[in-house]
N, C-alpha and C positions, 0 to 999 in steps of 0.2 A: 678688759680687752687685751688680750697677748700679743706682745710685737713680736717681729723677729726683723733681725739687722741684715744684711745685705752688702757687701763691699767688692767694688773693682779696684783692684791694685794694678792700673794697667803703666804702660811705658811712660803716660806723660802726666797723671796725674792717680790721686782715689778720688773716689766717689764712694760713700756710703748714702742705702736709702734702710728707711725705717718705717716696716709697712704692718698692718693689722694683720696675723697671722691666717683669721678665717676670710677676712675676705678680699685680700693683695691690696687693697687700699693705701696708697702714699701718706704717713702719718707728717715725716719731717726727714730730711736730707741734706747734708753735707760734703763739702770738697777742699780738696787741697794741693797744689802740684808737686812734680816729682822734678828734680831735676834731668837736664836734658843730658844728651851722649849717649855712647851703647856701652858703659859699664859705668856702675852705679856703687856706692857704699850702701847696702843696705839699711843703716840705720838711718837714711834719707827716707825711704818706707816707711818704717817703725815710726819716724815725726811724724811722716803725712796722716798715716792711717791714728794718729790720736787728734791729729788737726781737725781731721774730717770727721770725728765723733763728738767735737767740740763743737763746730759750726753747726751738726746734727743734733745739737740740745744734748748733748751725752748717750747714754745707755739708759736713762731711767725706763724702767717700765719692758724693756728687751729681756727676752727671756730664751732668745736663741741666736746665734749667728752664726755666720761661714763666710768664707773671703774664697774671691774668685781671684785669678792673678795672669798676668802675663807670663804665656809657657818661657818653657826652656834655660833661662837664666840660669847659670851658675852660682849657687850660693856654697861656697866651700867653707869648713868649719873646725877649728881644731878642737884638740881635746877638752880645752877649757871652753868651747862654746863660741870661742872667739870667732868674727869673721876674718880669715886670711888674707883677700886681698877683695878689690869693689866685685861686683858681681856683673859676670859678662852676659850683655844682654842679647833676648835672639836675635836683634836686628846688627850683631857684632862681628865682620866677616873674617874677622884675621884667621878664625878655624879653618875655613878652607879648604887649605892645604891639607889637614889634620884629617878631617872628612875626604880627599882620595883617599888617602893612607891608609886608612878603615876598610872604604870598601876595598882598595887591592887585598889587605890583609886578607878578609873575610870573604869578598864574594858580596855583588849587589842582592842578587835571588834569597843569599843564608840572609842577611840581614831582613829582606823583606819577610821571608817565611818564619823568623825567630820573631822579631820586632815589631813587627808589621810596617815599617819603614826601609827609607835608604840613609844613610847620611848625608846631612848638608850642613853650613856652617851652623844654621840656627841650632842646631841639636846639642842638647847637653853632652852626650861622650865627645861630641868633637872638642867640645869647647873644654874637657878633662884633657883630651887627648892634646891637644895647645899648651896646657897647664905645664904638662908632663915633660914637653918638648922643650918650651920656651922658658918656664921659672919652675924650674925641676926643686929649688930651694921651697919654695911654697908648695908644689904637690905632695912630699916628704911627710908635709905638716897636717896632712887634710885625715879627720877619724871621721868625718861625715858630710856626704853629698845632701843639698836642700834645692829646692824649687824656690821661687820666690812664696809663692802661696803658702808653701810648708812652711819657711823660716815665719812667716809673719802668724800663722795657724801656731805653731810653738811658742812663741812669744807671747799673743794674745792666751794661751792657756798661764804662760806664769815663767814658762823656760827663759833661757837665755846666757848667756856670757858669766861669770864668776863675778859676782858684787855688783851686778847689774839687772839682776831678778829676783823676784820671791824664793823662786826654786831650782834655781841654777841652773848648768851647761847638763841639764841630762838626756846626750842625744840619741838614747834608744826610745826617748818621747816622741820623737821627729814623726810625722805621720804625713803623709800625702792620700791621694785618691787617685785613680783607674784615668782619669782625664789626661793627667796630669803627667802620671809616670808614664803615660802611653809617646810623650814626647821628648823623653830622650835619650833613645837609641837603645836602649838597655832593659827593656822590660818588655813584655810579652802577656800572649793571653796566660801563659805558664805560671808567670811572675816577673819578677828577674832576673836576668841573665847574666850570671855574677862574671862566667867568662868573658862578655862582651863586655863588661864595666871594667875589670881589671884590666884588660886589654887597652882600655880608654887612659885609667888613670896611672896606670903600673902596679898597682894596688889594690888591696879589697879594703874598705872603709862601711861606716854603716851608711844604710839608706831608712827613709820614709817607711812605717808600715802603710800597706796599701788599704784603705778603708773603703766598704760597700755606700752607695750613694747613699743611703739613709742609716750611715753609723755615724756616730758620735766620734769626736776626738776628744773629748773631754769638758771639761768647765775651765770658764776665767776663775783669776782667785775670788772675783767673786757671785760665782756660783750661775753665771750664763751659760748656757751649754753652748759646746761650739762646734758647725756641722766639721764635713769632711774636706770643704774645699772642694775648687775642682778649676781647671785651666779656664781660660778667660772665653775661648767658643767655646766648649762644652758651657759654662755657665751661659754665653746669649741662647746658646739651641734651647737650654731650660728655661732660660727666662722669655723666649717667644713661645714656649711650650711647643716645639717643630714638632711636625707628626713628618709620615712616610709620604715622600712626594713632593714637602718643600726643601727647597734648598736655599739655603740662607746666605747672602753677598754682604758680606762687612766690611764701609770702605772706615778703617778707621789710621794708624799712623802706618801698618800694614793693612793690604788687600787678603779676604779669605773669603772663602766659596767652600761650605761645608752641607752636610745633609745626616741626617741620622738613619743608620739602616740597622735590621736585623743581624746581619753578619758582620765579621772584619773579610777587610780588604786587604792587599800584602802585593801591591803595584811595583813587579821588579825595576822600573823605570827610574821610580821616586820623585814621580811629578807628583802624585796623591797619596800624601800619611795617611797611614793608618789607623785614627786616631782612635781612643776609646770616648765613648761619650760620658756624660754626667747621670746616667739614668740606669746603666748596667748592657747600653748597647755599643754601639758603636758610630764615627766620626770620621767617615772618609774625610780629609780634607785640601785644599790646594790653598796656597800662601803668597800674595808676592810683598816686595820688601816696597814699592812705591803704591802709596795710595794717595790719600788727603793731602799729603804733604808734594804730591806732584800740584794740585792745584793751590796751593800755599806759595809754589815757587813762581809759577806763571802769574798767580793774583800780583805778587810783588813786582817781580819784571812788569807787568803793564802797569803798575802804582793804583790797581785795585782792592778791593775788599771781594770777598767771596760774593756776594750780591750780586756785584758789580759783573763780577769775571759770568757768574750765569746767563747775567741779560745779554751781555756783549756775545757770546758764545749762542744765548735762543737769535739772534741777527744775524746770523752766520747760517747758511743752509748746510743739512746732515749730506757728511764730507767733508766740512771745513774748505772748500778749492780748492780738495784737490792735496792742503797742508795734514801734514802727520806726524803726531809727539811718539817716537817710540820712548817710554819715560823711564830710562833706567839711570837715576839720579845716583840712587843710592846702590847701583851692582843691582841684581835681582836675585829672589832664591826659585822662582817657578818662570822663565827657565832657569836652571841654576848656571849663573853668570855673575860671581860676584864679582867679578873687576869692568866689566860693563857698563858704560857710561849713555844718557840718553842722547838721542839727537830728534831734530827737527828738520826734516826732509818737502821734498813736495812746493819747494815754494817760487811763486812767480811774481814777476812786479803787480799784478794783480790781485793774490792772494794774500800776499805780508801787510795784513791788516790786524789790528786791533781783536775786530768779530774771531775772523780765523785763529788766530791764534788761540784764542781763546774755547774755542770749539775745540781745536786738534788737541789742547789738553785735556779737556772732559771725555771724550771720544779714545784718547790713546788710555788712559786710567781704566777705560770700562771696555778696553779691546781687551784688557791683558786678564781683567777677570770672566772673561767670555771664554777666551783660552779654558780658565781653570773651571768652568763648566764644563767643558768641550769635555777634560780628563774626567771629572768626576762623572759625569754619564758615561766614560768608555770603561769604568771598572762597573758598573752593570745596575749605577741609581738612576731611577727615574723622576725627572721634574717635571711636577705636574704646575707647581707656581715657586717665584723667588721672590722672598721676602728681604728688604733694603733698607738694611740699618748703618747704623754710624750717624757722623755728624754730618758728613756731606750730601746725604740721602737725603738730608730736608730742603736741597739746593733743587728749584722745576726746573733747570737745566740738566743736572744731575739725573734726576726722573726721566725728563724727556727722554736724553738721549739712552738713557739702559733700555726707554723701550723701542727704539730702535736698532742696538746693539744686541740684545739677547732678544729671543724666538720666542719665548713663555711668560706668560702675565706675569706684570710686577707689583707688588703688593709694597706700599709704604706705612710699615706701622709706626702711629704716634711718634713723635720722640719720648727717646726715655734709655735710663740707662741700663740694658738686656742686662750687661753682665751681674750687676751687680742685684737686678732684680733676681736672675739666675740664684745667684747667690742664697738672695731673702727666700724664694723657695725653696731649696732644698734645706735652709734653716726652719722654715716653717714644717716641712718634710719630715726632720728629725725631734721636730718639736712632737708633732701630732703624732706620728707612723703611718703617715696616709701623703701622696705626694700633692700638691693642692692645684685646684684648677681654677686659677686666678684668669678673669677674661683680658684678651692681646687688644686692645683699639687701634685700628687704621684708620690712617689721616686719608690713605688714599690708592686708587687700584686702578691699572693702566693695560690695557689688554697691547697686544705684540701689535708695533706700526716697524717690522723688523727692516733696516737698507741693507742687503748683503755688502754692497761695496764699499761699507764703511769695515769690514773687516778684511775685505781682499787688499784692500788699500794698505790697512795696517801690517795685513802678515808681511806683504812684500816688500814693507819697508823695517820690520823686526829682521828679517832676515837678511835684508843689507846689512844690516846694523850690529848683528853679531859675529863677536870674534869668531874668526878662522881657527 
């Protein structure tokens, strides 16, 4: 029986699963966290992801892997392989600034029609372009840009730093995937946009070779073959196996609303990347920076557990009285608002209850990925159902109310970890030459009980709420 491995390198922790090649079968699986902040030392990765193959009974018996990973990160690299300084992560907004600067340079439209994006802080040239501005002493030093998935795909073949691998700092090994390079600013359906990257870092440096979903990037030293990787949604759309019509809502430490379609998109807006997907298509997507972690804050404010905060929230009538969380805790990037802080509006001596409160955070969480429907249906996808993963999707308050917040049946598949199944397929993928059609279980399917006024509510209180 052939395994193949399986890995999410996401923001807060890995996860490795270890599944029967022919038939996706869960053999054994492992985890281990990451530390928090939005920049990180990589070789906090590198511990986890061996952490996580330890609590996963090792590699015995794996005869294929790929890592999925959390986009955008800047993993910058000197000559010796060394990492330069922690790795800025997407949820890291001090680019900002970096990203105007870009687009005045360049033009919102050239960016979308080179790139298929706009810039935002999440994007890797911003976060070059910050480099560049603010510790010009480290940008000087950089021979190669990495993703997080890359760096750790290099490492897992054998690379790495001087006296700290089998096979040293050799960074024309460095390989990425179509997913992956599709998110940061600098690559296109052409390739790479070496003007647009220079322009970001001051400099031309190497990048990742771009790998087809079912290429190899090589072998561990020993002798696993290891797929191409691919960005953290491009791995869930593969590991739900999306076809044309679903659109997939991930509440996990960011919000995303993605769908797979035939063509790229190139939204001069820059509410919906452009993304490339995992399969050789494409990944319109929209992003915001508060999800799970908006109801993490209100569970605590009420001195609840997530449970807790659902029931209180299904006692509440859809509305909340009237209360409304715009939740921009952390700035937002869909709209792009990174200095933007949340508020809670709407409230009466009658409403500032316990219920409501609690409601207005579920409700405000799943207005703002309604938004990011809104855009991805106006670049020309159609949803015919949305399927609702992450951790919070297993919450029946959660459920409830997305079905009455979005218009299109909602589909709850099982729990399980997409990305890192994504992952174990397309290792299975490169194991076989055939892409595998492993079956998706759903815990559960809720057809549209839609309230409009729980979004007219919201828009008019997001639009108080944002800066002038």
């Amino acid at each position: 029986m052939p395994l193949v491995a399986g890995v999410d390198s996401s923001t807060q922790s890995c996860k490795v699963v270890i599944r029967d090649a022919a038939t996706g079968a869960l053999v054994r699986s492992g985890r281990a966290t990451h530390p928090d902040g939005t920049e990180v030392d990589p070789a906090a990765w590198w511990g986890a992801l061996l952490q996580a193959f330890a609590e996963a009974g090792g590699l015995d018996g794996v005869e294929a892997i790929s890592i999925g990973g959390q986009q955008h990160g800047m993993v910058v690299l000197d000559e010796d392989g060394r990492v330069i300084r922690p790795a800025l992560l997407w949820n890291d907004t001090r680019s900002a600034r970096a990203a105007r600067q870009l687009i005045d340079e360049v033009g919102a439209s050239a960016y979308a029609a080179r790139t298929g994006v706009v810039p935002v802080a999440s994007f890797t040239a911003t976060k070059l372009r910050w480099l560049r501005d603010a510790e010009p002493e480290h940008a000087s030093r950089v021979a190669a840009v990495a993703l997080p998935h890359d760096w750790l795909t290099w490492r897992l073949r054998g690379y790495g730093p001087v006296g700290e691998s089998p096979l040293g700092p050799v960074l024309d090994a460095l390989t990425t995937d179509r997913s992956d390079a599709s998110g940061t600013a600098y690559w296109g359906t052409d390739g790479y946009d070496r003007e647009l990257f220079v322009r970001a870092l001051g400099h031309d440096a190497i990048l990742p070779r771009v790998l087809g979903p079912a290429d190899a990037a090589g072998r561990t030293p020993d002798g696993i073959l290891v797929g191409a990787g691919a960005g953290d949604n491009a791995a869930a759309a593969l590991g739900l196996d999306a076809a044309s019509g679903d659109v997939v809502v991930s509440i996990g430490t960011s919000g995303t609303v993605f769908a797979v379609t035939d063509a790229p998109i190139a939204d001069v807006s820059g509410t919906v990347a452009g993304f490339a997907d995992a399969t050789g298509r494409f990944l319109p997507l929209v992003a915001t920076l508060n999800a799970a972690r908006v109801l993490d804050a209100v569970a605590g404010l009420l001195g609840v557990d997530h449970g807790e905060l659902g029931r209180l929230a299904l006692a509440a009538a859809p509305g909340a009285a009237g209360a409304v969380l715009v939740p921009y805790f952390e700035g937002e990037r869909t709209p792009n608002l990174p200095d933007a802080t949340a508020s809670l509006s709407g409230l009466t001596l009658a409403n500032t209850t316990r219920p409501s409160i609690a409601r207005a955070a579920i409700e405000g969480m799943l207005c703002g990925l309604a938004d990011g429907l809104d855009a991805v249906r106006g670049q020309g996808v159609e949803a015919g159902r949305l399927l609702l993963i992450g951790g919070a999707a297993q919450n029946p308050a959660v459920q409830a109310v997305a079905a009455q917040v979005f218009d299109v049946p909602v589909v709850v598949p099982e729990p399980g970890e997409y990305v890192a199944d994504g992952a174990a397929r397309q290792a299975a993928w490169v194991l076989g030459g055939a892409r595998p059609t492993w079956p998706v279980a759903v815990a559960r399917s809720l057809e549209p009980d839609t309230r409009p006024g729980i979004r007219v509510r919201y828009a008019a209180a997001a639009a108080r709420a944002t800066p002038a």
